[in-house]
C-alpha positions in Angstrom: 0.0 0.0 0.0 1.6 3.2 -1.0 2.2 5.8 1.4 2.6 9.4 1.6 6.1 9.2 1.4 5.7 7.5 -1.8 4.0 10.3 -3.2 6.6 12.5 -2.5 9.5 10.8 -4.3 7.1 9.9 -7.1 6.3 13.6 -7.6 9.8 15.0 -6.4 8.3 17.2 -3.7 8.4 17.3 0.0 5.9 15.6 2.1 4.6 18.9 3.7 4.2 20.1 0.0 1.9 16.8 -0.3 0.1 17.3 2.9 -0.9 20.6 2.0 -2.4 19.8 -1.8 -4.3 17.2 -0.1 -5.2 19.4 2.5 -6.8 21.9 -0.2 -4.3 24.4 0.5 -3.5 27.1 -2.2 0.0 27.5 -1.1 1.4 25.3 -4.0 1.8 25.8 -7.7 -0.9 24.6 -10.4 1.9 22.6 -12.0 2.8 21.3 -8.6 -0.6 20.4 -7.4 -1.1 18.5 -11.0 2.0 16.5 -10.3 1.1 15.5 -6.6 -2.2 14.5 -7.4 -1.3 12.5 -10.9 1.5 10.7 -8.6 -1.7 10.0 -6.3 -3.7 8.4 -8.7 -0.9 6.6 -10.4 -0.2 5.3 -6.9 -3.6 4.7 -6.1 -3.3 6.5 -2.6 -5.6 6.9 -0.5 -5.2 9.5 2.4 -7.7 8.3 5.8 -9.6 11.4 6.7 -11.7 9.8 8.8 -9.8 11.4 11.8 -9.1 14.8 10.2 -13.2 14.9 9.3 -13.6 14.4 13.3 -11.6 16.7 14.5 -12.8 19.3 12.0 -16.7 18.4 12.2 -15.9 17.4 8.7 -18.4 15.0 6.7 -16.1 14.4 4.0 -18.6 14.5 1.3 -19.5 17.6 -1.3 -22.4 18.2 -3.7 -22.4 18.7 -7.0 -25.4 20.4 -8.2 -25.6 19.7 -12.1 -29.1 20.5 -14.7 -28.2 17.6 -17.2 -25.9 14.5 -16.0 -26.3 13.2 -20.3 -24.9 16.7 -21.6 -21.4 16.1 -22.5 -20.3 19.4 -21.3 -21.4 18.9 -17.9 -19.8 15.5 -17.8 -16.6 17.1 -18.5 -16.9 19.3 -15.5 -17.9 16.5 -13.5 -15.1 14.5 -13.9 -12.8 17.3 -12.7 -14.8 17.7 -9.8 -14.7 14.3 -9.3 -11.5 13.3 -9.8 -10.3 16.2 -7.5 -12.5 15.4 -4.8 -11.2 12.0 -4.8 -7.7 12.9 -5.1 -8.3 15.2 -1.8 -9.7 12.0 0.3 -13.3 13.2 -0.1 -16.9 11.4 -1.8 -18.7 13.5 -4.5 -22.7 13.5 -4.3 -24.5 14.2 -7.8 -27.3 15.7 -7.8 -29.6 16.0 -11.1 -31.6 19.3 -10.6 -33.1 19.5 -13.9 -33.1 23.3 -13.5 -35.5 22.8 -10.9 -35.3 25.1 -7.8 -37.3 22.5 -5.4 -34.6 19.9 -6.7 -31.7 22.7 -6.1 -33.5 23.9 -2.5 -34.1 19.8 -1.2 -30.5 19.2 -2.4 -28.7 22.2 -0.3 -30.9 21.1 2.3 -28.3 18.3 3.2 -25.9 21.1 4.3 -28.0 21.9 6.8 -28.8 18.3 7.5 -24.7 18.4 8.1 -24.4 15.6 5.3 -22.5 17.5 2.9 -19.4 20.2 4.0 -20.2 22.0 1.1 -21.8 22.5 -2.7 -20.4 23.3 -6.5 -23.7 24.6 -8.7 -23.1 23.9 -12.7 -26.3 26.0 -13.4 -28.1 29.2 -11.6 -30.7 31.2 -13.2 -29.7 35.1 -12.8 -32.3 35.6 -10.8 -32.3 33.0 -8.2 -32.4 35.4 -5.0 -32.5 32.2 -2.9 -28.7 31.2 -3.1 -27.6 33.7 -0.8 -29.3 32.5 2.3 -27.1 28.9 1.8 -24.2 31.0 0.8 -24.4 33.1 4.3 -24.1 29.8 6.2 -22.2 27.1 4.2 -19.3 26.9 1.4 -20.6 27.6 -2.2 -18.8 27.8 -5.2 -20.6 28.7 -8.7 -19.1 26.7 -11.8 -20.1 28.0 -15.4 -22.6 29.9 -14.3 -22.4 33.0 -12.0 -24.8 35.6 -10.5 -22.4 38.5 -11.4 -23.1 40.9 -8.6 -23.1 38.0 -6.0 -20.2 37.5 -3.5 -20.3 33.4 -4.0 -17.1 32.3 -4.9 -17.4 31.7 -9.1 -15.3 30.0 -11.6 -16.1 30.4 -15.5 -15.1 31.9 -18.8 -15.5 35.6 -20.0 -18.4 34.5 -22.0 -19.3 37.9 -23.8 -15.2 38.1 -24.6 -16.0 34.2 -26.3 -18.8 35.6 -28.3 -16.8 38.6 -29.6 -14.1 35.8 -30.8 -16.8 33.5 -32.4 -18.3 36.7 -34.1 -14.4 37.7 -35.2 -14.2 34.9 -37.0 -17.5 34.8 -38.6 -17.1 38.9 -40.3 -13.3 38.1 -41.1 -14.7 35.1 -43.7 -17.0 37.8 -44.8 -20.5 36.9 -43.2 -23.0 39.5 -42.6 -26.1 37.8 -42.2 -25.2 35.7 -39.1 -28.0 34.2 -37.4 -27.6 33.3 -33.3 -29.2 30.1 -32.0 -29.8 31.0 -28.6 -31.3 28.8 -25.5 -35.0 29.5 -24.2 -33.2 29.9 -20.4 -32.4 33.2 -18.0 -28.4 31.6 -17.6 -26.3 34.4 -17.4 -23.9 32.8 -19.9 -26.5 32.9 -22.7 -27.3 36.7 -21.9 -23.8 37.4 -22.4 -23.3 35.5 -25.5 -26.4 37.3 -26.7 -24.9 40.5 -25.8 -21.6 40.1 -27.2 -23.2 39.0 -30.6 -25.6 42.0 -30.4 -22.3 44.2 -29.6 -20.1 43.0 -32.6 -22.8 43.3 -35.0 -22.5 47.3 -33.8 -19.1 47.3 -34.1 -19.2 45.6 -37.7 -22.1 48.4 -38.9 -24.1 45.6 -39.1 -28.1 46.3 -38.5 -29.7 43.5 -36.5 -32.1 41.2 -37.8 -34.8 40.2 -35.3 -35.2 37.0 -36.8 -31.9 36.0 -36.8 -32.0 35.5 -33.0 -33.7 32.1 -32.5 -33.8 30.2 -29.5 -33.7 26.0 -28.9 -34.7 24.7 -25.6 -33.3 25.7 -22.4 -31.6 22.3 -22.2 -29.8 22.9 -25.3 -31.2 19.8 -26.8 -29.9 18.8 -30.4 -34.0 18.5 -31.4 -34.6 22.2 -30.8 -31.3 23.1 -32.4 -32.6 21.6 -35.5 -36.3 22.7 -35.5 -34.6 26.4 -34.7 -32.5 26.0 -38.0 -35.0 25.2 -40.7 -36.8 28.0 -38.9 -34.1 30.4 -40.0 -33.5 28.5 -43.4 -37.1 28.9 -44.5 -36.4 32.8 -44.5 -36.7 35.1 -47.6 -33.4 35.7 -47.1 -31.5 33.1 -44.6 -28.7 33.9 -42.7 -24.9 32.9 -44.2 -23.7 31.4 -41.0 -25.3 30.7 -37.5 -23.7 30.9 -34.2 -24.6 28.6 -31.9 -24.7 28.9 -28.1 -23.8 25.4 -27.4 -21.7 22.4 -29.7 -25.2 20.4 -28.8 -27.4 22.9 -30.9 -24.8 23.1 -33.6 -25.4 19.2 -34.1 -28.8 19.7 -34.4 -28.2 22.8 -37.1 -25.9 20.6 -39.1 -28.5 18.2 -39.6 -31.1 20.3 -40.4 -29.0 22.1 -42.9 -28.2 19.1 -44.7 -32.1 18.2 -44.5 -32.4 21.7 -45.8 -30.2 21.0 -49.0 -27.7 22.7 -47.8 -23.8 23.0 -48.0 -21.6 23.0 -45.6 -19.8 24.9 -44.8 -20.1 26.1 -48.7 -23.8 27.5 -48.6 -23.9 28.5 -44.6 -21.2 28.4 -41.8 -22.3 27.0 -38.5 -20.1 27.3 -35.2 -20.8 26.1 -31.8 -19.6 27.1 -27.9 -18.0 24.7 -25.4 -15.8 21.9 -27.7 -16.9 18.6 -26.4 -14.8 15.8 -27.5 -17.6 14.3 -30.3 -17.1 17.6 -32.2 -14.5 15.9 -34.2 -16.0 12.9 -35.1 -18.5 14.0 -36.9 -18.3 15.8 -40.8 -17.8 18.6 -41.1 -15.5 18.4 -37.5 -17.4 21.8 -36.1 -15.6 25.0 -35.7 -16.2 26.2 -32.1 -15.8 28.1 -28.9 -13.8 25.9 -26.8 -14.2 26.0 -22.6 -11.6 24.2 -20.5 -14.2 22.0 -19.1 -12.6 19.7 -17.3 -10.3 22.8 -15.7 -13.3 24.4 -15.0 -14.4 21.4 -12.4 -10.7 20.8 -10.8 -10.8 24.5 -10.5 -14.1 24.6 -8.7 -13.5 21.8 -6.5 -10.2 23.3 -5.1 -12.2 26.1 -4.6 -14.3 25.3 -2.3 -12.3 22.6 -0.4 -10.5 25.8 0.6 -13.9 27.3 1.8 -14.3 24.6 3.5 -10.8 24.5 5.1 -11.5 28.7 6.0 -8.9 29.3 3.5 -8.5 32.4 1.0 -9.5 31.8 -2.5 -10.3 34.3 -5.1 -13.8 35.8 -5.5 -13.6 35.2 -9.4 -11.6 32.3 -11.0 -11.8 33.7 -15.1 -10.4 30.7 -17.0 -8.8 31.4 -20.8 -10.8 29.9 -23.9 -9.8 29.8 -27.2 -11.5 29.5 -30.7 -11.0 26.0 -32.4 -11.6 26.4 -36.6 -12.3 23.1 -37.8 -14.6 22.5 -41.5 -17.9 23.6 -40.5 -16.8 27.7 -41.5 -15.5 29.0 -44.3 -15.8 32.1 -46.2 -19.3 33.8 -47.1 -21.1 32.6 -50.3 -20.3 34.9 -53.5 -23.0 37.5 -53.7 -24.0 37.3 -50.2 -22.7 40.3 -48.0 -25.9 42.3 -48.1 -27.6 41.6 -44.6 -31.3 41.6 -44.8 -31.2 44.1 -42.6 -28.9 46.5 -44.1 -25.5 47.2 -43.7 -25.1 51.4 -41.9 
């Protein structure tokens, strides 16, 4: 049975530096956190903290509060949470919300209960006034999405910044008429995707076209992304490319394209947000917005293990994304950069 000394030499670091990345302790580097807990896994350690819980009224168990367990974005997340939690000696309770903010109250609840030492929440509508009472008593952290003028600890993407760059893209192929396949949802993330498509269509001297903005369902389910698409496809005048709000409705526009009779990306461009991993196995491979998903749960999880240790952490963990160009964009069709609504 490997031991915590055998961690040490494995990662070449002392065992205090050991102790306090299993501890939760921010005192370390990222790349010397990563290497402690890849030598624990590769070790298959496991730290006892069934004393340490004692001693610190501890339960040794998180929540992780999640809308869609099937999405493949949240399952990324997951698994960073997960793993981390493990890695730190601690269990990781899912629980499947469905948006739901009975399911969300009944599952918090269990902090009270003192079965849980704390929560991670993958989804929060903006207006959802009822965090802050848990947050006043027990360790929150927000992952993905954030109430922005909350004081609960967040950790997500600049997603109106990640709009801009999707919409970059699009204009620099040539696109005018760009469509955006929003989510029928109040997440702050798809207000400020919204608003970062609205505010590079300004800066392009682009005039909006209401029915360019379309919505799928607020689960971001691949039917709704195609029902949404031969909405916009049956217009007088149909949009060049369409931005999509999530890689799930982008599946569903790619179909519905093709049902459509159209190109792509030769007739109409379509991009996505997020970059889960079956974006490249299907044709075209789908230009997108990529998140560091799996970041984004290792990131939350050491989060709050050091709210729950009463340890600093920042208020506001902003994570880098990056555009990933694959087949699915290419430049405008010849003859098509007059927007239906008008270029100023």
């Amino acid at each position: 049975m490997a031991t915590i000394s055998d961690v040490a030499a494995r990662a070449g670091v002392s065992i205090a530096t050991v102790s306090r990345v299993l501890s939760g302790q921010p005192c370390t580097t990222p790349a010397t956190r990563d290497k402690v807990l890849r030598s624990v896994a590769e070790l298959n350690y496991h730290l006892n903290r069934s004393a340490s819980n004692l001693r610190r009224n501890q339960t040794g168990v998180i929540l992780i509060l999640t809308p869609n367990m099937t999405n493949p974005y949240y399952a990324s997340i997951l698994t960073g949470i997960g793993d981390t939690a493990t890695a730190l000696g601690s269990a990781a309770f899912i629980c499947n919300t469905r948006d739901d903010p009975n399911r969300s109250t009944a599952a918090l609840e269990r902090l009270r209960q003192h079965q849980a030492d704390g929560a991670i929440l993958l989804s929060i509508d903006a207006d959802a006034t009822w965090l802050a009472d848990y947050a006043s008593d027990f360790p929150l952290v927000q992952c993905s999405e954030f109430q922005p003028d909350s004081t609960i600890t967040h950790v997500a993407i600049d997603n109106k910044a990640a709009s801009h760059d999707v919409m970059a893209h699009l204009l620099e192929l040539g696109h005018t008429r760009i469509a955006h396949l929003s989510a029928d949802n109040t997440y702050p993330s798809t207000r400020d995707r919204l608003a970062g498509y609205q505010e590079a269509l300004a800066q392009a001297n682009i005039d909006p076209c209401p029915e360019y903005v379309v919505r799928g369902s607020a689960d971001y389910s691949f039917a709704s992304g195609k029902d949404a698409t031969h909405t916009l496809l049956a217009l007088p005048k149909p949009p060049t490319a369409i931005f999509c709000i999530s890689d799930t409705l982008a599946m569903g526009a790619v179909v519905a394209a093709r049902e459509a009779g159209f190109n792509i990306p030769a007739d109409i461009s379509i991009t996505g947000f997020d970059d889960v991993a079956v974006n490249e196995m299907i044709q075209p491979q789908l230009t997108t917005l990529a998140q560091p998903c799996y970041e984004l749960g290792v990131t939350s999880a050491r989060a709050l293990f050091a709210l729950i240790n009463h340890e600093t952490t920042p208020l506001a963990h902003v994570l880098d994304h990056h555009l990933v160009v694959r087949q699915s964009s290419a430049k405008a069709p010849a003859g098509a950069s007059e927007h239906s609504g008008g270029a100023r």
